[in-house]
C-alpha beads as a LAMMPS data file, in Angstrom:
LAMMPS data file: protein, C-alpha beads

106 atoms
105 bonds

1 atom types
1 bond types

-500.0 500.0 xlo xhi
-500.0 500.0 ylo yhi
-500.0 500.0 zlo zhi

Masses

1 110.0

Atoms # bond

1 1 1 388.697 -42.376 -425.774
2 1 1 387.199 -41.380 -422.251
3 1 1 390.210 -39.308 -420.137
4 1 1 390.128 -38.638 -416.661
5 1 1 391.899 -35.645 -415.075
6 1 1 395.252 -35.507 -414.915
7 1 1 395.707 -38.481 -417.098
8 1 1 398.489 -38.004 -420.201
9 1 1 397.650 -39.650 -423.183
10 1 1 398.851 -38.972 -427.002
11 1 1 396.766 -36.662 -429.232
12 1 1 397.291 -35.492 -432.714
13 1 1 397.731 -31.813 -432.224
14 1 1 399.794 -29.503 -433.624
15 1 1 402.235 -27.244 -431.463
16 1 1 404.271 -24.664 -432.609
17 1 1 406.064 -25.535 -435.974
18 1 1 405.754 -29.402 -434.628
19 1 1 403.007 -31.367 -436.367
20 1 1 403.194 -34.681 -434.598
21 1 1 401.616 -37.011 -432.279
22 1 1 402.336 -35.440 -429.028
23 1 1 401.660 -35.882 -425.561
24 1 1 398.887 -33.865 -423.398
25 1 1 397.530 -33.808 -420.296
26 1 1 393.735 -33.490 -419.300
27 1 1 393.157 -31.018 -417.189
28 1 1 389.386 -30.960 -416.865
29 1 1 386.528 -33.307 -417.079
30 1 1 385.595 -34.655 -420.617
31 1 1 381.879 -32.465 -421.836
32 1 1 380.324 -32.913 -425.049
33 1 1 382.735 -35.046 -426.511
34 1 1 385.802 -32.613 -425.780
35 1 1 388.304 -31.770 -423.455
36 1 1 390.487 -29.433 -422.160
37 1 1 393.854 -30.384 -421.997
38 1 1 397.684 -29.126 -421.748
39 1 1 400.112 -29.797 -424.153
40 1 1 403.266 -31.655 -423.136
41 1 1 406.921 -30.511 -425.167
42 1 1 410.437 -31.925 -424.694
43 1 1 411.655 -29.120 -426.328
44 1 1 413.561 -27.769 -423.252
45 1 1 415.166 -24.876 -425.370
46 1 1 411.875 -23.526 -425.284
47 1 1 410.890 -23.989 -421.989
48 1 1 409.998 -20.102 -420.283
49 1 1 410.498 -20.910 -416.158
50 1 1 407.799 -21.859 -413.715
51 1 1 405.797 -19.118 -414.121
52 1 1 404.394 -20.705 -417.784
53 1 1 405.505 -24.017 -417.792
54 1 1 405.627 -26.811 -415.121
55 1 1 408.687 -28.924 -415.332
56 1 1 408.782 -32.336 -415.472
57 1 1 411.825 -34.161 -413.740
58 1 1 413.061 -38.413 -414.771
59 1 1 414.535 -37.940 -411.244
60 1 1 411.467 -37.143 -409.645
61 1 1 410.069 -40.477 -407.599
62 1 1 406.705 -39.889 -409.436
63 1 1 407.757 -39.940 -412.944
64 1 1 407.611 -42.956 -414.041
65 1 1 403.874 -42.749 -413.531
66 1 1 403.502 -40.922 -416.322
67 1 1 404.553 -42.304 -419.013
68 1 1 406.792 -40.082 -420.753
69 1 1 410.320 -40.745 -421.180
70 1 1 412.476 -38.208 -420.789
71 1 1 412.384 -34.613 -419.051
72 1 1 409.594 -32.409 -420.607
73 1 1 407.148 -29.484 -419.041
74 1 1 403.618 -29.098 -419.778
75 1 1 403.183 -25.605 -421.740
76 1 1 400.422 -23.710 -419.398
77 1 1 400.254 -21.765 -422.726
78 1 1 398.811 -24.039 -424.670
79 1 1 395.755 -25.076 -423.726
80 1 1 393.414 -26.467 -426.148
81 1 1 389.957 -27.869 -426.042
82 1 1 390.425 -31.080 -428.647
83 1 1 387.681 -33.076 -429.234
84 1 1 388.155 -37.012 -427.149
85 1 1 388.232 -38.626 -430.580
86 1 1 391.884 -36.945 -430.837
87 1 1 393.177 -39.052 -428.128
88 1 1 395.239 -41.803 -429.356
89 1 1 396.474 -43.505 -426.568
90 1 1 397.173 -43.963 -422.364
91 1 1 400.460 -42.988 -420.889
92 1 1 400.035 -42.610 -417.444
93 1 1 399.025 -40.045 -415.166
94 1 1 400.579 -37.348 -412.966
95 1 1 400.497 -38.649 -408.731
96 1 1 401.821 -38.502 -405.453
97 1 1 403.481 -35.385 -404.552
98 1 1 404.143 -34.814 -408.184
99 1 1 400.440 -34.030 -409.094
100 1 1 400.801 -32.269 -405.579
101 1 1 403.097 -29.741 -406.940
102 1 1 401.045 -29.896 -410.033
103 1 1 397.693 -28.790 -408.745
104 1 1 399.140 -26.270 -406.836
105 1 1 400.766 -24.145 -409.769
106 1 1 398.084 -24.805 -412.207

Bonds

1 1 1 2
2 1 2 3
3 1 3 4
4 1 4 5
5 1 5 6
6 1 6 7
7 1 7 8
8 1 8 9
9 1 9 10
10 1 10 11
11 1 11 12
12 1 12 13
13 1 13 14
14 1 14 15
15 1 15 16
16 1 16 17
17 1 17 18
18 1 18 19
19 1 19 20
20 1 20 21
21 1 21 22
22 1 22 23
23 1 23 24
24 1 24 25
25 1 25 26
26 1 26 27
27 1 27 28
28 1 28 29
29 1 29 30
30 1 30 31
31 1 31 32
32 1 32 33
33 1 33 34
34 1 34 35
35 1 35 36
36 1 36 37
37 1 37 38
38 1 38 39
39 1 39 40
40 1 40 41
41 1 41 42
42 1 42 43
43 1 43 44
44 1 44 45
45 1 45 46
46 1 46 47
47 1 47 48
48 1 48 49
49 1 49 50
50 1 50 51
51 1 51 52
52 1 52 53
53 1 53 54
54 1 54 55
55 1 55 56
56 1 56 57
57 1 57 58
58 1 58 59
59 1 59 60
60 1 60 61
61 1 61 62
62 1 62 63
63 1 63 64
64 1 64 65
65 1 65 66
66 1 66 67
67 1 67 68
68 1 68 69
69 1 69 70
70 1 70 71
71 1 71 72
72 1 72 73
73 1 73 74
74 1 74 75
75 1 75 76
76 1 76 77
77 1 77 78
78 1 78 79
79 1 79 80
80 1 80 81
81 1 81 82
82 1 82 83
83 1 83 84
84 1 84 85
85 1 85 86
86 1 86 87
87 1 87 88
88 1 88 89
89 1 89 90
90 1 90 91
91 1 91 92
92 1 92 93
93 1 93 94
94 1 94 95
95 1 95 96
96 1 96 97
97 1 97 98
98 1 98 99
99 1 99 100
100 1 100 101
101 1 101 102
102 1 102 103
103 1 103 104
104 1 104 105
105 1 105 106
């Protein structure tokens, strides 16, 4: 599968003790068959603040966008080159003011 950045799809990748089909987010160009991307948890008991994770809000206006479907962060911890072949499927993608906020803490 061929991402663009900033798109979330599902990957099968393991995270933590967790080893399901999760979501991730690309964040940079696919090269040589692999990407860099972010993994996405909606394990909130784990979340660590702003400062390593970027929360992601149902009540934001841009949320829906994405796919997901209920509040998560993307672990800025966790980021792992996979390669495209490990990309299952599409969500959506981060926009508007929420991929605003996005590129500007990444």
């Amino acid at each position: 599968m061929v991402s663009k950045v900033f798109e979330i799809y599902d990957a099968r990748v393991p995270y933590r003790e967790c080893k399901d089909t999760r979501p991730v987010i690309a964040i940079e160009p696919p090269s040589g068959g692999k990407v860099a991307v972010a993994l996405i948890s909606g394990a909130l008991e784990l979340y660590r603040g702003p400062v390593v994770h970027f929360r992601l809000d149902p009540s934001h206006p841009d949320f829906a966008a994405t796919g997901l479907k209920k509040e998560c962060y993307i672990a800025g911890d966790e980021i792992q080159n996979l390669n495209t072949d490990r990309l299952t499927r599409r969500r959506g993608q981060l926009q508007g003011s929420l991929l605003e906020s996005f590129e500007d803490w990444i």
